[in-house]
N, C-alpha and C positions, 0 to 999 in steps of 0.2 A: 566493435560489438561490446567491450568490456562497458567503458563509457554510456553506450545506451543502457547494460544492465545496471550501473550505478546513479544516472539519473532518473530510471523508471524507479528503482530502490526508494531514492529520496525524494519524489513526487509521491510515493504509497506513503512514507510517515508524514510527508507534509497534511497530507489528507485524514490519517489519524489521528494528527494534532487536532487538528481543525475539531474532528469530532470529540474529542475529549473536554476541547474548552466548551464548547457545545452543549456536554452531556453534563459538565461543571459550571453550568453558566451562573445560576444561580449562588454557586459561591466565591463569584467577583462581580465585580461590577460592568452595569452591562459596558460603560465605554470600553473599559477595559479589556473585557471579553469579545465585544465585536473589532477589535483592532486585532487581536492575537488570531480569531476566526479567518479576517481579513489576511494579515499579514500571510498565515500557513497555506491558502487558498492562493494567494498569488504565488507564493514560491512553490508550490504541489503545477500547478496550469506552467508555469514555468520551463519548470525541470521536466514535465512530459513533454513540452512543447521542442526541449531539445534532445527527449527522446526518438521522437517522432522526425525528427531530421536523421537519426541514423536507422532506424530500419522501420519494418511494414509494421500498419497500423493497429493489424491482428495479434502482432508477438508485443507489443509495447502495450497494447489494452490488456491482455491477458497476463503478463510479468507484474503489470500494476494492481490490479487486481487481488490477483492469487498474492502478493503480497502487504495489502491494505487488509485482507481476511486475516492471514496466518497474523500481523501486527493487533489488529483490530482485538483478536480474542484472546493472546497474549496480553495484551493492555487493560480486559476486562478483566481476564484471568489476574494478573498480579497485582496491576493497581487500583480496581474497583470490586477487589474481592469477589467475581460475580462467577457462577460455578456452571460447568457445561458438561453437558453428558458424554459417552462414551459415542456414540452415531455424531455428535458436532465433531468430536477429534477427529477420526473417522474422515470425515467430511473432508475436515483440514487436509488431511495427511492426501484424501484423494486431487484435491485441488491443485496442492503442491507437487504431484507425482503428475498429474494433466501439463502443467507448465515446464517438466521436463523432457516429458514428450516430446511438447513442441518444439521444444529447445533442439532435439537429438538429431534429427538431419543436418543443422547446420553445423554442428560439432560434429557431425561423421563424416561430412563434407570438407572440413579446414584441417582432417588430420590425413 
């Protein structure tokens, strides 16, 4: 299980790279940019794809998820100076409490 939550982990940044070179396209060049697009987008399909070999498709979409938000707006937040309100944190904070949920039978279960 650890395993699955560290490849879901690194399929959500691969996926926020992506978007960042995306949302910076314009300041590289496009070859450049559509390689790095490229590149992150295949190691993000990747790394789910050997999530998705260890457990159900519901707890791997939704670990991936709740974690490409909580990165996504951290990444706006610090490196694209971009400001969010009090109801987005909020938001966060309920998303990531949703995914713990989910989580908690199978951790009441393995102890």
């Amino acid at each position: 299980m650890t395993m699955m939550l560290l490849w879901s982990i690194g399929s959500a940044v691969c996926y926020v790279l992506a978007t960042l070179v995306m949302k910076r396209w314009d300041a590289m060049g496009n070859v450049q940019a559509a390689i790095l697009v490229t590149a992150a987008l295949a190691g993000a399909v990747l790394l789910e794809t050997q999530a998705l070999r260890q457990a159900q498709l519901g707890y791997v979409v939704i670990i991936i998820l709740a974690f490409e938000t909580a990165l996504a707006l951290l990444c706006g937040w610090m490196l694209l100076q971009e400001s969010y309100a009090l109801r987005e944190a909020i938001g966060l904070l309920l998303i990531i409490a949703g995914v713990a949920i989910t989580r908690l039978p199978s951790v009441v279960q393995a102890t």
